[in-house]
C-alpha positions as CSV (number, residue, x, y, z in Angstrom):
1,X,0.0,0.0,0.0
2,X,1.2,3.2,-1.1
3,X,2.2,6.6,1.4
4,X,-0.8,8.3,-0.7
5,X,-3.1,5.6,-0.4
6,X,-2.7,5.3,3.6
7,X,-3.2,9.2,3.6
8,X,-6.2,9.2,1.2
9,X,-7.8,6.1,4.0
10,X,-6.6,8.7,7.4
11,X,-8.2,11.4,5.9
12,X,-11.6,9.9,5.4
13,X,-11.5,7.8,8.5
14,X,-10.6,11.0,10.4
15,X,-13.8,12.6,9.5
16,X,-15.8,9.6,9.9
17,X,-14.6,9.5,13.2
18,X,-13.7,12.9,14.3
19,X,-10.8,11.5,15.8
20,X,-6.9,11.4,14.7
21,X,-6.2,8.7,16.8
22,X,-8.3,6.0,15.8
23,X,-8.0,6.8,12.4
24,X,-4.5,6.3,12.8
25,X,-5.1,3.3,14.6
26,X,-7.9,1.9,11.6
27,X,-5.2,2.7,8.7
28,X,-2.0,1.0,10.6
29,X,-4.4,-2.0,11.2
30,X,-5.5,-1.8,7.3
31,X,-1.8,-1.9,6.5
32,X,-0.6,-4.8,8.6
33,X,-3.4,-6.7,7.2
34,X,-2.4,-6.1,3.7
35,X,1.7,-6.3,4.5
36,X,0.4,-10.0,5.8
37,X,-1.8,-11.2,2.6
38,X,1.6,-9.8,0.5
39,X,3.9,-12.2,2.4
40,X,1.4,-14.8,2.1
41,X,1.2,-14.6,-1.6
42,X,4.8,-14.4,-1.8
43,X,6.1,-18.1,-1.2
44,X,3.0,-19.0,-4.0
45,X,3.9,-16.4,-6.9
46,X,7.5,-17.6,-8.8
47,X,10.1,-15.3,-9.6
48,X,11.9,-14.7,-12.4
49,X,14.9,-17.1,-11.5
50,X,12.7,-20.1,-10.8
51,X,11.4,-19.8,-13.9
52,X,14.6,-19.6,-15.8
53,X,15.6,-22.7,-13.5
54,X,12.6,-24.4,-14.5
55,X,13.1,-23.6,-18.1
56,X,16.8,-24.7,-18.0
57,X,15.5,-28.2,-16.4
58,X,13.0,-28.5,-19.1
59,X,15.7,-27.7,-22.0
60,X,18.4,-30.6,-20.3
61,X,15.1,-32.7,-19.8
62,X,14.6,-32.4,-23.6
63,X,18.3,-32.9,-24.3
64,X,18.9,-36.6,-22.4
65,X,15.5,-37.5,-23.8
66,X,16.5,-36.9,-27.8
67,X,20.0,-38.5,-27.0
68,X,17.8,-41.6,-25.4
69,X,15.9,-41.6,-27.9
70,X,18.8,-41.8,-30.7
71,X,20.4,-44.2,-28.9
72,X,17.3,-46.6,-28.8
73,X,16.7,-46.5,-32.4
74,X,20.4,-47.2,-33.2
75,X,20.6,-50.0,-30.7
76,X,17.1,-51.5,-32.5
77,X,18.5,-50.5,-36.1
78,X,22.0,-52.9,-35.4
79,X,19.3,-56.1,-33.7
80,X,17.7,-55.6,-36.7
81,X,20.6,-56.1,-38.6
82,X,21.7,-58.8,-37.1
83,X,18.9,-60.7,-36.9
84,X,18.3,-59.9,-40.8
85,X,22.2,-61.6,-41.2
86,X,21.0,-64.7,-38.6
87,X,18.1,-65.6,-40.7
88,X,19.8,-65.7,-43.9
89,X,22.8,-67.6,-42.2
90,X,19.9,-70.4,-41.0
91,X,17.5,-70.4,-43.8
């Protein structure tokens, strides 16, 4: 909450209540309620840096899965191979 805000609230309450001191009283109670609900919010909201963490994961995620994925169909390409050479060898 902004310095103007918290003025723009004291002034109002002050005339409601024709009385500085529990308008002063209403608007630091306003304030801690909304410093609280911030902090609360904080831990859920991600910053930038998780996300760039997150996105460098995802990219080295990506990365061992293509080389896996290479890797199995080379692998699958020689056992076909060489099952192709076995079966001529026995037929």
């Amino acid at each position: 909450m902004t310095v103007s805000q918290s003025f723009k609230i004291y002034e109002v309450l002050q005339k409601h209540f024709n009385n500085a001191d529990d308008a002063k009283l209403v608007v630091q109670e306003i304030e801690q309620i909304v410093e609280q609900k911030i902090e609360t919010k904080k831990d859920i909201l991600s910053t930038k840096e998780d996300l760039l963490i997150t996105k460098q994961d995802l990219i080295d995620r990506i990365h061992r899965a293509k080389i896996e994925t290479i890797i199995w169909i080379v692998s699958i390409g020689v056992l076909q191979f060489v099952g192709s050479l076995l079966a001529r060898k026995f037929m």
